[in-house]
N, C-alpha and C positions, 0 to 999 in steps of 0.2 A: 812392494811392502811400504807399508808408511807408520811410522810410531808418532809417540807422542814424546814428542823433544824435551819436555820438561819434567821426564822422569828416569831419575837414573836408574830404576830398574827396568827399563824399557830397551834398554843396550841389549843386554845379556840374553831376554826372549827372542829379539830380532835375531841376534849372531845364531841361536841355538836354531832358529826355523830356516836361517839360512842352509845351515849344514843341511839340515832335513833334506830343504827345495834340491841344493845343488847333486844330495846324492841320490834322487829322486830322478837326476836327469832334466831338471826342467829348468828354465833360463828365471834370475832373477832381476826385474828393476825393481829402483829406490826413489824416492825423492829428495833431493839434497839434503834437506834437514835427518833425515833417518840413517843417511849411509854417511853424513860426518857423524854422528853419534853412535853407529856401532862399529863403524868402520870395516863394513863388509865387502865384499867384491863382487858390483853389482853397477847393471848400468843405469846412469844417474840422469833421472829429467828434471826439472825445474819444481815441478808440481804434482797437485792430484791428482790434475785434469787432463794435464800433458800424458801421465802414467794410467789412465784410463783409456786415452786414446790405442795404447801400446800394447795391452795386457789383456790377458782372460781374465784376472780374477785380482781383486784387490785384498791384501789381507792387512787388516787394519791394527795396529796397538796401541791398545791403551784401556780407555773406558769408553762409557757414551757419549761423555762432551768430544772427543775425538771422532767419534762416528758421527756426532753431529756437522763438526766442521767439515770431515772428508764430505759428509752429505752434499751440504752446499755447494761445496766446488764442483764437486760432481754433477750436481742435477743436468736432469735428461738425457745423461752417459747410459748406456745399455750396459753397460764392463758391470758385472755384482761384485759385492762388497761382503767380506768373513768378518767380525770382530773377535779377537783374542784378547782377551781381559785381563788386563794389569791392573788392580786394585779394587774396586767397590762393589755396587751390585750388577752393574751391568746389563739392562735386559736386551739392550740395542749387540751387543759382543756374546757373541753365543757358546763361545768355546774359551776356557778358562784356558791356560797358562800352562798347568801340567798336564793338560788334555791335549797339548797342542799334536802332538806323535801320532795320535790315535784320531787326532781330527784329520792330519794330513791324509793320512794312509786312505781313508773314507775318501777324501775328495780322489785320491788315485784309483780308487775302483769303482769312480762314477757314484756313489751312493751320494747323492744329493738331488739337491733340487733351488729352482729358485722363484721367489714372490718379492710382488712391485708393492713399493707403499709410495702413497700419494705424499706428496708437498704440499705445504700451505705457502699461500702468496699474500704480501700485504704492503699495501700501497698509500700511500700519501703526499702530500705537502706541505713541509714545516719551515715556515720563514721566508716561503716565496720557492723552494727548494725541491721538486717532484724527489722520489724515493722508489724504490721497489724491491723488494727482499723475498728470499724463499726459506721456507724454516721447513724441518723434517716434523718436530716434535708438536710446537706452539708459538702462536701470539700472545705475547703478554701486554696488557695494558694495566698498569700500577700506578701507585703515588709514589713519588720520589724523595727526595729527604722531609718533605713536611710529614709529621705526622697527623692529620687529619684525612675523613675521607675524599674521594673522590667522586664528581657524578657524571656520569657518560649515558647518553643519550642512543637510543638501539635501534636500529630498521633491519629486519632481513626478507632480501627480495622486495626493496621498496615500500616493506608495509612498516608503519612503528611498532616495535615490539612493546620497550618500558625505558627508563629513566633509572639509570644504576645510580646507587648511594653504595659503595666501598671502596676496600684495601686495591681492588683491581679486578680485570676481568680476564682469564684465560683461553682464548679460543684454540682447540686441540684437536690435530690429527688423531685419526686411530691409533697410529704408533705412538703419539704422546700422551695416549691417556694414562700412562703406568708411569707418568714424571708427576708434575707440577699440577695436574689435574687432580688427578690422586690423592696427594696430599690436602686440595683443598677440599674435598667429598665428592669429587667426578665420579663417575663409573668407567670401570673397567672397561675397554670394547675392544673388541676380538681386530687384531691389524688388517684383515682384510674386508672387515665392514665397509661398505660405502656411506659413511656419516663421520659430519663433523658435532666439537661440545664444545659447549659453549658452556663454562664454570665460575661463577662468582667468588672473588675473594672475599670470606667474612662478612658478606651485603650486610646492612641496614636495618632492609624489609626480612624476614625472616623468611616470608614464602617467595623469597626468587633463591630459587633452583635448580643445579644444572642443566641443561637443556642440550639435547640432541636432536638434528637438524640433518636434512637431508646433503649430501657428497655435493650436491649442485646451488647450496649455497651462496648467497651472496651476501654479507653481512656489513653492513655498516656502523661507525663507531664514531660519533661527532662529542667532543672535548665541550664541557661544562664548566669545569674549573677553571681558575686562573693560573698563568704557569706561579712558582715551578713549580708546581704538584705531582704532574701528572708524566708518565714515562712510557716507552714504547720499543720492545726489544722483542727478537726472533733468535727462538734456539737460546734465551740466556744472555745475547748479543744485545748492545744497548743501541737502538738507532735510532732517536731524538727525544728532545722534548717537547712536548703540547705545550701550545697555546688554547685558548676559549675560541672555540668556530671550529680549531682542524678535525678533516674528517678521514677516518682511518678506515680503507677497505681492504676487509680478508676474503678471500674465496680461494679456491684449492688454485692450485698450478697447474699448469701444460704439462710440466715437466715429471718426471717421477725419480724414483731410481730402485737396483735391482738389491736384493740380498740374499747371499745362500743359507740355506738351511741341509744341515744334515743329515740323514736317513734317520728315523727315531726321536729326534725331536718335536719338538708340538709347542703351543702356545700354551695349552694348557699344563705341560709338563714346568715350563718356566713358572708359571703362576703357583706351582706347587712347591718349586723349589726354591724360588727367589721370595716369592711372599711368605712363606710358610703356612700352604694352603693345607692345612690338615684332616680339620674337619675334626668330628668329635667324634668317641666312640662310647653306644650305650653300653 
């Protein structure tokens, strides 16, 4: 079990799934930060990573920036990951909070199931300094406290694409397309697509629009502006700032990782309930 430590109502879910697991017969680990904040009776590893090595199933609390972080640590662990949702919309936490009873019982009579989502990887050198990072959701390349645009320069698979003028450029997992992509006019794509998008913040030119690209991708992103403009973060996470030359390459991961899903759920079931997919009626 692993919560998210900086929410006090994350205590109280953890204690109450503990009771469940314990009377359920099944052994529980924690990861330090979760078993000093509920104070359960559990045995204690250091980490995700450590407690992935240890465990059948990881059950996660909190929201999606939580499922994002356990992601990372994780990658390329086989051990799947539940998210039980403490707060927002959650699309990455499949099981709310007062569902949690009735999710348990499900995972005890086997009714489940589990699906891999690919990682993105993205790679550079800022200030002499090699990098490399695995994100679940996206790459974001933005401007940073200037307000003006940005212009980034595009190759994928070695060919030139174009020459971006904006706010930023999102490159998204199938799992991320229901974040940060989203919002900026990406498309929807179904999590076990094999394709990567590519979404522009806000562009310039008005006909550069989001773009979908093949899983075997390789994209590059060479920095036009002069610092500080320009920024470069995985999963929301800040990890440098551009200068004019650096060249930022995304392409999927080695790595993956696993997620359960529940008998009865669907993707398109989330998209009805979390978007408010209703549709009209004549």
């Amino acid at each position: 079990m692993i919560g998210n430590s900086g929410k006090a109502s994350c205590a109280g879910v953890v204690r109450k799934a503990a009771k469940l697991i314990t009377a359920a017969g099944r052994q529980i680990h924690a990861d330090a930060a979760t078993a000093a904040l509920s104070g359960i009776d559990a045995t204690v590893l250091p980490d995700a990573r450590q407690l992935a090595r240890h465990v059948d199933l990881l059950l996660v609390f909190g929201g999606d920036g939580t499922m994002l972080r356990v992601a990372g640590e994780i990658a390329g662990c086989r051990t799947p990951m539940l998210g039980i949702n403490i707060g927002g919309l959650g699309f990455l936490t499949a099981v709310p909070s007062l569902g949690m009873r009735t999710a348990l019982k499900t995972i005890w009579n086997g009714e489940f199931n589990f699906e891999s989502r690919v990682l993105l990887q993205v790679s550079g050198t800022f200030d002499g300094k090699r990098f490399e990072r695995t994100a679940l959701n996206d790459i974001v390349i933005s401007r940073g406290i200037a307000s003006r645009l940005i212009e980034l320069d595009l190759s994928v698979d070695g060919e030139a694409l174009t020459r971006y003028r904006c706010d930023g450029l999102i490159a998204s997992s199938p799992t991320g397309s229901t974040a940060y992509s989203l919002a900026a006019g990406g498309a929807v794509i179904f999590p076990t697509a094999k394709v990567l998008a590519l979404t522009p913040i806000c562009p310039h030119t008005l006909s550069n629009r989001a773009l979908i690209l093949p899983i075997t991708s390789t994209i590059q992103t060479r920095v036009v502006t002069p610092k500080p403009s320009t920024v470069v973060s995985a999963d929301g996470q800040f990890i440098s700032e551009c200068d004019t030359g650096d060249t930022i390459t995304i392409r999927r991961s080695r790595s993956s990782i696993r997620l359960m899903h529940l008998t009865g759920s669907s993707f398109c079931d989330t998209l009805r309930r979390k978007l408010h997919w209703r549709g009209t009626y004549l």
